[in-house]
Every structure is written in structure tokens, then in C-alpha cells.
C-alpha positions as CSV (number, residue, x, y, z in Angstrom):
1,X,24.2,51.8,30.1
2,X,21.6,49.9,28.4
3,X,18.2,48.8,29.9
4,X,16.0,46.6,27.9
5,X,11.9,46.6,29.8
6,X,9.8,43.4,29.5
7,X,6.5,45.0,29.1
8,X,5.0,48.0,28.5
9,X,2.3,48.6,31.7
10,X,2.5,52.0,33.5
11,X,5.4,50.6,35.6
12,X,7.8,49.6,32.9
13,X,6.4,52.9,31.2
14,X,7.3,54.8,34.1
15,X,10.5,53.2,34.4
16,X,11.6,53.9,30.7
17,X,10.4,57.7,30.8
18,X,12.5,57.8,34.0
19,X,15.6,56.0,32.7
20,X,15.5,58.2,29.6
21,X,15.3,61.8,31.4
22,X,18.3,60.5,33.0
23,X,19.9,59.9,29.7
24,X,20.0,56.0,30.2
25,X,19.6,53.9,27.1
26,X,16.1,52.5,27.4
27,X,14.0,49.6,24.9
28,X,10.6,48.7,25.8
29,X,9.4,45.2,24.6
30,X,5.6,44.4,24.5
31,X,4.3,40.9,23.7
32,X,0.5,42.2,22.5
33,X,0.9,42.7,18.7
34,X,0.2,46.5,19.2
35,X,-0.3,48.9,21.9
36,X,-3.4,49.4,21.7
37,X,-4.4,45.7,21.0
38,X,-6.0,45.8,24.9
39,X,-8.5,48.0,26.4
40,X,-6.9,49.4,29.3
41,X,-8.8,52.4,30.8
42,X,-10.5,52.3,34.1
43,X,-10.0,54.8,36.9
44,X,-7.4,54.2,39.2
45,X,-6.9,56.5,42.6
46,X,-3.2,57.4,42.9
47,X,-1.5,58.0,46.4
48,X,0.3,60.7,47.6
49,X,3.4,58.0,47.0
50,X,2.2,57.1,43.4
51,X,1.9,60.4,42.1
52,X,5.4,61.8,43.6
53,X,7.2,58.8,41.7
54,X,5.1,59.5,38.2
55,X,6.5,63.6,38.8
56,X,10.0,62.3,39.6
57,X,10.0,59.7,36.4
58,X,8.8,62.0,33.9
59,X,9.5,65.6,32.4
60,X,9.6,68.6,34.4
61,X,7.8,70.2,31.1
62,X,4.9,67.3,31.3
63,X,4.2,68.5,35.5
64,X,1.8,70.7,34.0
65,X,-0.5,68.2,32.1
66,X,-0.4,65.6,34.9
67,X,-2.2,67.9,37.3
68,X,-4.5,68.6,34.7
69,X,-5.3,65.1,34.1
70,X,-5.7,63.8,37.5
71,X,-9.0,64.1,39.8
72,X,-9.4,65.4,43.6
73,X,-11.8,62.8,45.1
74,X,-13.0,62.1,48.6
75,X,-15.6,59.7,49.0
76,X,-17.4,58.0,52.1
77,X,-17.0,54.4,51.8
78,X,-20.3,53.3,52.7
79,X,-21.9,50.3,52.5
80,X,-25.5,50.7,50.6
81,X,-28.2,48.3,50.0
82,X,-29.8,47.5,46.4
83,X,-32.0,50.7,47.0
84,X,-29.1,52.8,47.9
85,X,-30.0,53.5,51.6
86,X,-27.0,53.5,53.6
87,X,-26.7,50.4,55.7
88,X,-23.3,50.6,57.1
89,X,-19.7,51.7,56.4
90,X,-16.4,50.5,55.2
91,X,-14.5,52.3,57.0
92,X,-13.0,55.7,56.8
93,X,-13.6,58.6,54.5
94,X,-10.7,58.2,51.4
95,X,-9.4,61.4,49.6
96,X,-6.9,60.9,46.5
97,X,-6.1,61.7,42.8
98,X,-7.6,59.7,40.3
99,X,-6.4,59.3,36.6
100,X,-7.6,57.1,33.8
101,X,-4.8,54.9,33.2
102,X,-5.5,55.0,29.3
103,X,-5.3,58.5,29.3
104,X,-2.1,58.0,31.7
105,X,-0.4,55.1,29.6
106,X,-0.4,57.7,26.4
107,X,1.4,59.7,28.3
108,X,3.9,57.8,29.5
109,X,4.2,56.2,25.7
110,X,5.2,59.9,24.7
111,X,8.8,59.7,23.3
112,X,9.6,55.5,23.8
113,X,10.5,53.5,21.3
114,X,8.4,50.2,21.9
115,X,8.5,46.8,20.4
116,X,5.5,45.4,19.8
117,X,4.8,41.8,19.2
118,X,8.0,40.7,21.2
119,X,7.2,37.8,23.6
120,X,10.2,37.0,25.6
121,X,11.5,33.4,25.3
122,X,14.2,33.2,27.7
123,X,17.2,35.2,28.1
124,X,21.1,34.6,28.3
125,X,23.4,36.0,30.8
126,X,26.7,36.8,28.8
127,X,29.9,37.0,30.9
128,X,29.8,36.7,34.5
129,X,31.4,40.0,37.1
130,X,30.7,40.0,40.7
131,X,30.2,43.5,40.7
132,X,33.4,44.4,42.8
133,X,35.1,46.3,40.0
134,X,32.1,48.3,39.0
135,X,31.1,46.0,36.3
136,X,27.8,43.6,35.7
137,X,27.1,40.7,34.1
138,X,25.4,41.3,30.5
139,X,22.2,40.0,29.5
140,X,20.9,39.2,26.5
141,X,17.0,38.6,26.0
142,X,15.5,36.5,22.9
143,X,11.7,36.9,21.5
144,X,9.6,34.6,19.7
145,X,8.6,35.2,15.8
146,X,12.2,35.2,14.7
147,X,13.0,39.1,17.0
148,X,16.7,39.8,17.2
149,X,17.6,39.6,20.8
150,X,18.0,42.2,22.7
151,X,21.5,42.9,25.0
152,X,21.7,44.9,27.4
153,X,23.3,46.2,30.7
154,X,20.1,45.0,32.8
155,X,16.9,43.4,31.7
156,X,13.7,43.9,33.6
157,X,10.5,42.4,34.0
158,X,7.6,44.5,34.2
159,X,5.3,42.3,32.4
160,X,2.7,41.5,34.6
161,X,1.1,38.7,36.9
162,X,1.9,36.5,34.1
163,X,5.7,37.4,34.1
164,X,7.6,35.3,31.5
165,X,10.9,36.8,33.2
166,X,9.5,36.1,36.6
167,X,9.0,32.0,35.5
168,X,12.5,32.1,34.6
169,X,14.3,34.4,37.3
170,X,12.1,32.8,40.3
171,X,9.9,29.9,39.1
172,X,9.0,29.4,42.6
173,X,7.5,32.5,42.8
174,X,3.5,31.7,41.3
175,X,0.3,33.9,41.1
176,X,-2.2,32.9,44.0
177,X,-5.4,32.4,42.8
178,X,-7.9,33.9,45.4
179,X,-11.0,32.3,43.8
180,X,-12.2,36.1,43.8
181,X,-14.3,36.8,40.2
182,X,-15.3,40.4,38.9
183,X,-16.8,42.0,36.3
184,X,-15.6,45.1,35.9
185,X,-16.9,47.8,33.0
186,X,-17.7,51.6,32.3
187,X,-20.5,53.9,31.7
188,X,-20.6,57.3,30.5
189,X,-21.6,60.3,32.9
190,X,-24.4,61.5,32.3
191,X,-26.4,63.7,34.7
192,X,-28.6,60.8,35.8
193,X,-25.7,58.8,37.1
194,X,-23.8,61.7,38.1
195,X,-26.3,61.7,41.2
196,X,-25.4,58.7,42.0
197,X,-22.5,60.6,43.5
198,X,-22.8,58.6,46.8
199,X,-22.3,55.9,46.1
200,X,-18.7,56.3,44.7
201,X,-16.4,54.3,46.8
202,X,-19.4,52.7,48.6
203,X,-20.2,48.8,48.3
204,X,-23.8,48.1,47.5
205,X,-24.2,44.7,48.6
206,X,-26.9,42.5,47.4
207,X,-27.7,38.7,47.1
208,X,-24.3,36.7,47.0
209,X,-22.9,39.9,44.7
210,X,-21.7,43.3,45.4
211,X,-21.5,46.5,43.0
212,X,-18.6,48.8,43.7
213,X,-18.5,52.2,41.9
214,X,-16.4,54.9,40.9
215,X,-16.3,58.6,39.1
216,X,-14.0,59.7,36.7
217,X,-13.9,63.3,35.9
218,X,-11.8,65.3,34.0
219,X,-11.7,69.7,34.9
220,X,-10.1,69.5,31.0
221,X,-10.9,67.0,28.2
222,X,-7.1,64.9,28.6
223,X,-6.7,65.7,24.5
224,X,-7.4,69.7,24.7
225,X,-5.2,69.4,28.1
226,X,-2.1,68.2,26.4
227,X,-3.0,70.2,23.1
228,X,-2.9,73.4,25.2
229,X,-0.1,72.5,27.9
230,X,2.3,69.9,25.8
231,X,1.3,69.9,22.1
232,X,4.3,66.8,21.6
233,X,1.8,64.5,24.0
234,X,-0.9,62.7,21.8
235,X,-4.0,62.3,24.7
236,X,-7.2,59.9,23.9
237,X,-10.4,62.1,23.7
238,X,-11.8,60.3,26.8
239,X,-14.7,61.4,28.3
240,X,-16.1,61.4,32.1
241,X,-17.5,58.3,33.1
242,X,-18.7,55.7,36.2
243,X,-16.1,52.7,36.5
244,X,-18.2,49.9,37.9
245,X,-17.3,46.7,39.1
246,X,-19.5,43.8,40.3
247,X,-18.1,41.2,42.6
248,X,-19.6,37.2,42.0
249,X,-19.3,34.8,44.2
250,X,-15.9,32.7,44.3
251,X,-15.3,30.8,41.4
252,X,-17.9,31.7,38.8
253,X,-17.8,31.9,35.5
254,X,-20.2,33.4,32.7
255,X,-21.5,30.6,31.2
256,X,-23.2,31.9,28.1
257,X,-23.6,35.5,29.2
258,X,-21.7,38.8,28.3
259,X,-20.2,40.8,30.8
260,X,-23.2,42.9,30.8
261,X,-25.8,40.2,30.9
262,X,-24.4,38.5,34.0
263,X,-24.2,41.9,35.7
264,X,-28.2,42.3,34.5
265,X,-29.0,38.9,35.9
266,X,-27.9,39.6,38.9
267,X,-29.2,43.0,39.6
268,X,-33.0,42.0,39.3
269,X,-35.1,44.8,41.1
270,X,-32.2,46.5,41.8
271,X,-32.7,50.5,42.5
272,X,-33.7,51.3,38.5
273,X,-30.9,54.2,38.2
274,X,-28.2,51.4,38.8
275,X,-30.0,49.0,36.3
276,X,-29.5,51.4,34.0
277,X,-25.9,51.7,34.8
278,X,-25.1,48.1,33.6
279,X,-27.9,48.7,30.5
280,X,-25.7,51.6,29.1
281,X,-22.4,50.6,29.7
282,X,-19.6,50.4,26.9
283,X,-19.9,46.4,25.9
284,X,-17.2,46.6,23.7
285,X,-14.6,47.4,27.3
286,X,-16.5,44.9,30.1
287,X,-14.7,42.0,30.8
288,X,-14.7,39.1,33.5
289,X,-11.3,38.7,35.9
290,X,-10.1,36.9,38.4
291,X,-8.2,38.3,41.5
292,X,-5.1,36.4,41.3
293,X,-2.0,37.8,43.9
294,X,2.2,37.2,43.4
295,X,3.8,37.0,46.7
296,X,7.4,37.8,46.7
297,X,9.1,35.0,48.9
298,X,12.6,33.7,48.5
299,X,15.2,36.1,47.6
300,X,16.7,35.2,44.1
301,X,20.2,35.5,43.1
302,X,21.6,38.6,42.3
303,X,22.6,39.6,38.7
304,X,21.6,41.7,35.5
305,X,17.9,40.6,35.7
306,X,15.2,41.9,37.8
307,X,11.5,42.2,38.2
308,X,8.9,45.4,38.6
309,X,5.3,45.3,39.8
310,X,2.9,43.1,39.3
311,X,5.7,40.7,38.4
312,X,6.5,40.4,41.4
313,X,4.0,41.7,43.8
314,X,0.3,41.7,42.4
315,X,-2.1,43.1,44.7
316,X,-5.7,42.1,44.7
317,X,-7.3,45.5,43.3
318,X,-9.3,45.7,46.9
319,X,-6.4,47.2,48.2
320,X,-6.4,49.9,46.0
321,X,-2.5,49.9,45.8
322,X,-1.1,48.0,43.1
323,X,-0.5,50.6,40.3
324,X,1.3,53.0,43.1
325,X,3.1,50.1,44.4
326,X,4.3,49.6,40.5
327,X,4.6,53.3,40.1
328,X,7.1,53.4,43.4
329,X,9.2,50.8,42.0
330,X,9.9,52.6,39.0
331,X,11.0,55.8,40.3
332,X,13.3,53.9,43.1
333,X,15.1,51.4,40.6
334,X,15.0,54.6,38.1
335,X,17.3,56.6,41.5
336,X,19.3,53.7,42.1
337,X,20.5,53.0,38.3
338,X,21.7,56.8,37.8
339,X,24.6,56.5,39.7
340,X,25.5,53.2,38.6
341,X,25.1,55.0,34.7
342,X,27.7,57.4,36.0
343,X,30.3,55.1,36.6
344,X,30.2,55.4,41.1
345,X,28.8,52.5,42.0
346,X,28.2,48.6,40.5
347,X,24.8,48.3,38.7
348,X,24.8,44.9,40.7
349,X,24.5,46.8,44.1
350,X,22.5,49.1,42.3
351,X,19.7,47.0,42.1
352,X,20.7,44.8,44.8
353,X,19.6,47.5,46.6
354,X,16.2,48.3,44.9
355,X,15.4,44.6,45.5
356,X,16.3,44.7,49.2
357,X,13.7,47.9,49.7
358,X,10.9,46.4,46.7
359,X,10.6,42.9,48.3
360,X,10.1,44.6,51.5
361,X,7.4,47.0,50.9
362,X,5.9,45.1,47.5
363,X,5.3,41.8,50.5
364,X,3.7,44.5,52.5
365,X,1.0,45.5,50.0
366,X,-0.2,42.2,48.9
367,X,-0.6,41.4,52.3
368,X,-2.4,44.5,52.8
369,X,-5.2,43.9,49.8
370,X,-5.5,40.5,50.4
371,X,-6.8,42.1,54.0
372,X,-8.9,44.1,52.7
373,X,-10.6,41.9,50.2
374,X,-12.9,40.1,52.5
375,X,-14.9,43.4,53.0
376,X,-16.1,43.9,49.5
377,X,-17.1,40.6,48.8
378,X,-20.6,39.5,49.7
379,X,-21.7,37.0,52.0
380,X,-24.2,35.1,50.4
């Protein structure tokens, strides 16, 4: 069996490093010209979920450096004002694992053989079985820039809330814009802002705007960690640092501003330690997004294409579940392809299957973010 991955995010990552300890043939295809080409490294919390399908999708031997890279955390949730005095609560006290998902994405890049600069185009289904006999339909998958295509067994889209595979697969299916804008950036720890300590996980809520924050410690520096636990693994000498991430009012835009100016703007008299927060961030890694969501709706027909994560089920990052949700997918389509590689059951139930339970829970946590995303915006 051959499985060619449509983008190369921590779920398709997670998904190849699964399909390959399996001994399924596996090709990653990336559109950006290189991996790197991207900053992608804020903190992200894992669930108890989340972190038992990265243990089940990669090494036994790598076990070792995951815990090492990963975080304990329990914060409060509070809800602060501009001074940092505690006016309220979110709700319950969260514990979980956090991880830097740069640090995590060169570790799940360990080993795969990735195509940069291949933008899908459109893909060709090549015979047509109905999956009785124990044999799929074939897929082949064409790039842009003059690629060779790509055939395979099953293709799969994991490339994001922009899916190309989704616009062909279910064109019906279309990101929800929720009007929701962010800035979202990172500072480095130093012992100033490590007394902020807090206000991780808490809302500080100001005029129309609200500043969400969040710690990311590491017990071992990720590149010593893998240099001592599994020299083969190349780690990013990252450093601990605040993720930070201010919340504007629906539909704005920058204007003329950085990142970092528009923050500054809006934080005027602000408590002077979180003013300083924004002053010293990394300018180079702040960016402005918008909260966009894919619902999964009508069921699509079955065959040798499917779709993983965001693709399909973008979360609004409020809910705090969209990587695990990703991270889920891969290590259930990764258990239902094995036996199909073995020869004792059709691929095409195979992932019938994984579609039946993704669609099910994926629905479940957009619904559940977009729920939760009224709480961390401001009222003006």
C-alpha cells in the first residue's frame, strides 16, 4: 500500500510517522517552497487524547524525548483587568501538557521524505473497485510547476483550512469566517515576565480588546533533549518563552501598523510589565489572523481520497482543541489502514470507517470552540 499526504502540518506529520512504523509506504507533499518557509512555533496544550495518539503514531525509541519535550501546566483561568487584579473567572482550573509545535513538527519531520513546493492541482481516480473483493480505487494526484504526479493506494488531505483536496472532494464544504481577528506573537522569559505567572490562561480584558497569555517552559533545552535521548532527531534550540495573543474587535484590520504596533496602541496605560511584553516580543514571528472554522456537513462519496484535520474540521483556537482533534485523526485512520495493508479487509471500508467516527467527533469540536469563543472576546 501506498499513501501519498497533502500537506505537511502535525496531522499529516503524525499520520506519515504512523503509516511508516507500520511499514506502509508513505509521501508527504507540501505546497510552501520549504519547510521551514513559515514560522510555526507557538505553544499549544495537548489533551490526554492528543498525546496518546502522537505516542501511538510514532517510535517506541522517540517516547522518551516526547516527555521530555512536553510541559505539566495547570492554570486558573481567570479573568484580570488591565492592572492584573482579578475580576472574575473563566471557568474551571485547566491542567495539560504543553509542547511547542516547532519543536514538535521537527520531530515528527524526523525520517519523512517530504516534497516541498508541490501544490496540488487536482487529482485523478484511476480504475474504479467497489471495495467488495478487497481492492480500491487508485488515485493519482498532479502538482503545479511541472511535479510528476503522484499515485497511490489513497491520497489524503491534511493541508489545512485552505484544503485544495477538500475544494475538490467536497466543494460544498467552505471555511466560516467568524469575523474573529487576533494577533498572536511571542516573548522570551525572562524573570520579569515569568511573574506574570498568573496570568497564564487568564483573559485580561480591556477596552473593546482582550490579551490572553501563555508559558512555555522546557525542564531540557528540546536540542540537548534529543541530543542526549535520540541523537537521529534534529530539535530547534528554542528557548522558554510567553505566547501572547491579543483579541480585536470583529473585523479589523492593521492598517499601517505592525503586529506589534497595534498591540501597543491598544494597550495604553496598561499594567507596565505587560507593555513591556508586546515591547520585547520577537517582530520577526507576530502576525495578524482571522478565526475562520470548517464544518463538516454532507457526507461525500466514498473512494481513495480523504481528508484530516483542519481540512475538514477547523476549530476556532478558543477551544483549545484543534491540534488534538488533528492529532486523533491521524493515529485512528493510521489503526484502520493497517489491516487493510495486510490484505484482511478493503482500504475502502477502511477509511469508510475512519470517516464515519472523524465526522462525528471532528462536528463535535468545532461546535465546541465556536462555544467557547464568545468568552475571550471583549465586549466593547
Amino acid at each position: 500500500m501506498r499513501v501519498s499526504v497533502i500537506g505537511a502540518g502535525l496531522g499529516g506529520l503524525c499520520l506519515a510517522q504512523g503509516l511508516r512504523g507500520a511499514g506502509i509506504d508513505v509521501d508527504v507533499y507540501e505546497r510552501d517552497p520549504a519547510i521551514t518557509a513559515r514560522f510555526q512555533g507557538y505553544r499549544l496544550v495537548l489533551s490526554p487524547t492528543g498525546f496518546e495518539a502522537l505516542h501511538g503514531c510514532l517510535p517506541s525509541r522517540w517516547h522518551p524525548l516526547l516527555d521530555a519535550i512536553v510541559d505539566d501546566t495547570r492554570v486558573e483561568r481567570l479573568i484580570l483587568d488591565t492592572q492584573l487584579n482579578k475580576v472574575g473567572e473563566l471557568g474551571p482550573a485547566r491542567s495539560g501538557l504543553v509542547v511547542d509545535r516547532h519543536v514538535l513538527r521537527h520531530l515528527l519531520l524526523t525520517g519523512l521524505d517530504v516534497h516541498t513546493g508541490a501544490a496540488l492541482t487536482g487529482y485523478d481516480v484511476l480504475d474504479g473497485k467497489d471495495g467488495k473483493d478487497g481492492e480500491a480505487a487508485k488515485v493519482q494526484a498532479h502538482f503545479a510547476q511541472g511535479a510528476s504526479p503522484a499515485p497511490a493506494d489513497l491520497l489524503v488531505g491534511a493541508d489545512g483550512v485552505n484544503s485544495a483536496v477538500r475544494a475538490l472532494l467536497t466543494p460544498q464544504t467552505v471555511p466560516t469566517d467568524t469575523g474573529v481577528r487576533f494577533v498572536i506573537g511571542r516573548t522570551p522569559m525572562t524573570e520579569q515576565f515569568a511573574a506574570l505567572s498568573h496570568a497564564w490562561g487568564a483573559k485580561i480584558a480591556g477596552d473593546g480588546v482582550s490579551l490572553l497569555l501563555g508559558a512555555m517552559r522546557f525542564g531540557i533545552p528540546p536540542k540537548q533533549a534529543a541530543e542526549e535521548l535520540a541523537p537521529e532527531v534534529r530539535l530547534p534550540d528554542t528557548g522558554d518563552y510567553v505566547r501572547w495573543a491579543m483579541i480585536l474587535p470583529p473585523n479589523s484590520s492593521l492598517g499601517e501598523e505592525t503586529p506589534q504596533q497595534a498591540v501597543l496602541s491598544r494597550i495604553q496605560g496598561w499594567h507596565p510589565d505587560l507593555r513591556a511584553l508586546i515591547e520585547q516580543a520577537d517582530t520577526d514571528n507576530s502576525t495578524l489572523l482571522s478565526i475562520r472554522v470548517v464544518e463538516p456537513r454532507e457526507r461525500w462519496a466514498r473512494g481513495p481520497v480523504t481528508l484530516l484535520g483542519d481540512a475538514i474540521h477547523a476549530t476556532s483556537p478558543t477551544g483549545g482543541n484543534g491540534a488534538n482533534t488533528a492529532l486523533r485523526d491521524a493515529d485512528l485512520l493510521r489503526r484502520s489502514l493497517i489491516p487493510a495493508a495486510a490484505g484482511s479487509r478493503s482500504l475502502l471500508d477502511a477509511v469508510g470507517d475512519y470517516e464515519t467516527q472523524m465526522l462525528e467527533y471532528g462536528a463535535e469540536a468545532v461546535r465546541f470552540s465556536l462555544e467557547a469563543l464568545p468568552a475571550y472576546v471583549a465586549k466593547p
